[in-house]
C-alpha positions in Angstrom: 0.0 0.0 0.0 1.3 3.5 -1.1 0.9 5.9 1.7 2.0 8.8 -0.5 3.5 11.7 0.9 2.0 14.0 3.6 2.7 17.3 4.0 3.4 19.1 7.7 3.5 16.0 9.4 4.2 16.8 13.2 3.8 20.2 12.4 4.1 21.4 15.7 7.2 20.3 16.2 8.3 22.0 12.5 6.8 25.3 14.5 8.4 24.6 17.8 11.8 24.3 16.3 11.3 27.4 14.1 9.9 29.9 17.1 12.7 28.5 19.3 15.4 29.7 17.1 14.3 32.4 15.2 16.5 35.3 15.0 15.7 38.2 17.6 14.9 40.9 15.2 11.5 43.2 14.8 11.5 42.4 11.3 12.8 38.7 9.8 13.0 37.5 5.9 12.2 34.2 5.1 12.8 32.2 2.1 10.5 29.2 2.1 12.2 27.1 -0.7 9.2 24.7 -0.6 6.5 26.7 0.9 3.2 24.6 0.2 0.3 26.3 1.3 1.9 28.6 3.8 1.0 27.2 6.8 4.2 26.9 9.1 5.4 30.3 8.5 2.0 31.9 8.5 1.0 30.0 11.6 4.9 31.5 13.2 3.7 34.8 12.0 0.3 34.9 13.8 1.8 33.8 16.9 4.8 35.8 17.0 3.3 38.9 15.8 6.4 40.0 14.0 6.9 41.7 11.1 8.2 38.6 8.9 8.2 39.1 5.1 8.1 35.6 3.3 9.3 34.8 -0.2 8.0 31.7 -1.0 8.6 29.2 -3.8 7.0 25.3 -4.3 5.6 23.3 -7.6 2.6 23.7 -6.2 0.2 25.8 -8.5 -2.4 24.7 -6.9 -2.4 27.5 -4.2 -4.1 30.3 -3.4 -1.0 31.4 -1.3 1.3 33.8 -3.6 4.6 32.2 -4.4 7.0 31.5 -7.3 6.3 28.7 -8.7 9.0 25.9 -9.9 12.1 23.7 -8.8 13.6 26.1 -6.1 16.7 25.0 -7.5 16.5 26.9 -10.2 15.7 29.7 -8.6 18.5 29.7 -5.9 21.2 31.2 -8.1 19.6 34.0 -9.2 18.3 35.4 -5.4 20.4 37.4 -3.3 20.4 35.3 -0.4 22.3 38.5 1.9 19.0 39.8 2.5 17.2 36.9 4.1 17.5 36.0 7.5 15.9 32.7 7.4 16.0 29.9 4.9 13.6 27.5 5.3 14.1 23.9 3.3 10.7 21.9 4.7 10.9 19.1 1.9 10.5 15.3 1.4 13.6 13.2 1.4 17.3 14.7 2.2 17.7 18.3 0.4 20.8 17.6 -0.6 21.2 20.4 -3.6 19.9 23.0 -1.8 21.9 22.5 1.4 24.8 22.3 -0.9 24.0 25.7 -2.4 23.2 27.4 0.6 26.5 26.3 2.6 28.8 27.2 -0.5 26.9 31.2 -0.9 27.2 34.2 1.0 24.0 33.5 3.3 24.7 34.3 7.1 21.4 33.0 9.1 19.2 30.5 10.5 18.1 27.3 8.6 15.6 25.2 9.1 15.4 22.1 7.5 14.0 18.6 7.3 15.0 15.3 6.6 13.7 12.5 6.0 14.4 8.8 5.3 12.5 7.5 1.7 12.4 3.6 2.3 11.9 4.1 -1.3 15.2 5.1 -2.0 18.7 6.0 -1.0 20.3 9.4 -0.2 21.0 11.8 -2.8 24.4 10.6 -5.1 25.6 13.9 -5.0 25.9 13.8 -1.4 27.4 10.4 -1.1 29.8 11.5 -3.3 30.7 14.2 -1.1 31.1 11.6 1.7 33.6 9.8 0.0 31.9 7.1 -1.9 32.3 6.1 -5.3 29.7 6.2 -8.0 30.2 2.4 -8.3 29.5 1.7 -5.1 26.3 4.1 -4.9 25.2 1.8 -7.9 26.3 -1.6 -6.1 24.6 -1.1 -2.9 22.4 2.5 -2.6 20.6 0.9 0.8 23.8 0.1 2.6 24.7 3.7 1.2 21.8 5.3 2.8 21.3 3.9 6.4 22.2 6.6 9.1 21.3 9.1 6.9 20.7 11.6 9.7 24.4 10.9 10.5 25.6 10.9 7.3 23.4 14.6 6.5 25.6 15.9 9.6 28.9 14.3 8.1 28.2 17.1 5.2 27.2 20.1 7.7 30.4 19.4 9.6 32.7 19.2 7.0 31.0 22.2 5.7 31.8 24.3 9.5 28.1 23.3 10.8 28.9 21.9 14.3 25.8 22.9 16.2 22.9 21.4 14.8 19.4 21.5 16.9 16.6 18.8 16.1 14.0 17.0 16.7 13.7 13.3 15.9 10.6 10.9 15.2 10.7 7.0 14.3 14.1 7.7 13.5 12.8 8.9 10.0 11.5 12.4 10.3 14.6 15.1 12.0 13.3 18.6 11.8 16.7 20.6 12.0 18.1 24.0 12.5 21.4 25.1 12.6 22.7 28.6 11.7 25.3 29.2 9.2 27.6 32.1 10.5 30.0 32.9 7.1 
């Protein structure tokens, strides 16, 4: 049976994790890289009652929530990410390209992020790559590739200067993560 893919699941813990770290300014800009129907951020705004101005991409068309709409990746390069102080990569499976991005431009903020283990499928190639394994053995054996992914997903923030990473864990398949990236 194909459960299919649910959007916000334990979304109070996605809002939890967001409220506890966002930054300590008046007014805050977020990019939502796969912003949906708006709900996390708009529910963070109500409650906070700060002034947070959201740019916010996803497929979705399907939406009446203004956005962008289209592979995020896309957009990415041609954003200047200096003036946001929040990126926000809520997606299904491990983010890889985006991350990858993000740690290589000139962003300085808070991320929030999540992660999450497709039984379906192994981690991104890209990013086992990055770890040190070879494309043959990403094609011999992606599933032995892909177990700890959480701890393979921190292997890349670390080598990339992330060492304090905040997150919240469920079934050991959902991790809702921030960490801030400081240069």
């Amino acid at each position: 049976m194909n459960k299919g893919k649910t959007d916000n699941t334990y979304l109070g813990d996605k809002i939890k994790l967001r409220m506890e770290f966002l930054p300590r300014k008046r007014n805050i800009n977020v990019l939502d890289l796969f912003a949906g129907d708006g709900l996390i951020w708009g529910t963070i705004k109500n409650k906070t009652k700060r002034n947070i101005n959201i740019t916010s991409i996803d497929k979705k068309e399907d939406t009446e929530k203004f956005h962008l709409i289209g592979d995020n990746r896309k957009y990415l390069p041609s954003l200047n990410l200096k003036k946001y102080d929040v990126i926000d990569i809520d997606s299904y499976g491990i983010p890889y390209d985006q991350i990858d991005f993000i740690l290589k431009s000139n962003f300085i903020g808070e991320i929030f992020m999540t992660c999450i283990k497709d039984p379906r499928g192994p981690i991104p190639m890209k990013m086992a790559l990055f770890l040190g394994y070879t494309e043959k053995m990403y094609k011999k054996c992606p599933t032995l590739i892909s177990k700890n992914h959480f701890n393979k997903l921190k292997k890349v923030l670390t080598k990339n200067g992330i060492f304090n990473i905040n997150y919240i864990e469920h079934q050991s398949k959902y991790y809702y993560i921030n960490f801030k990236k400081e240069k």
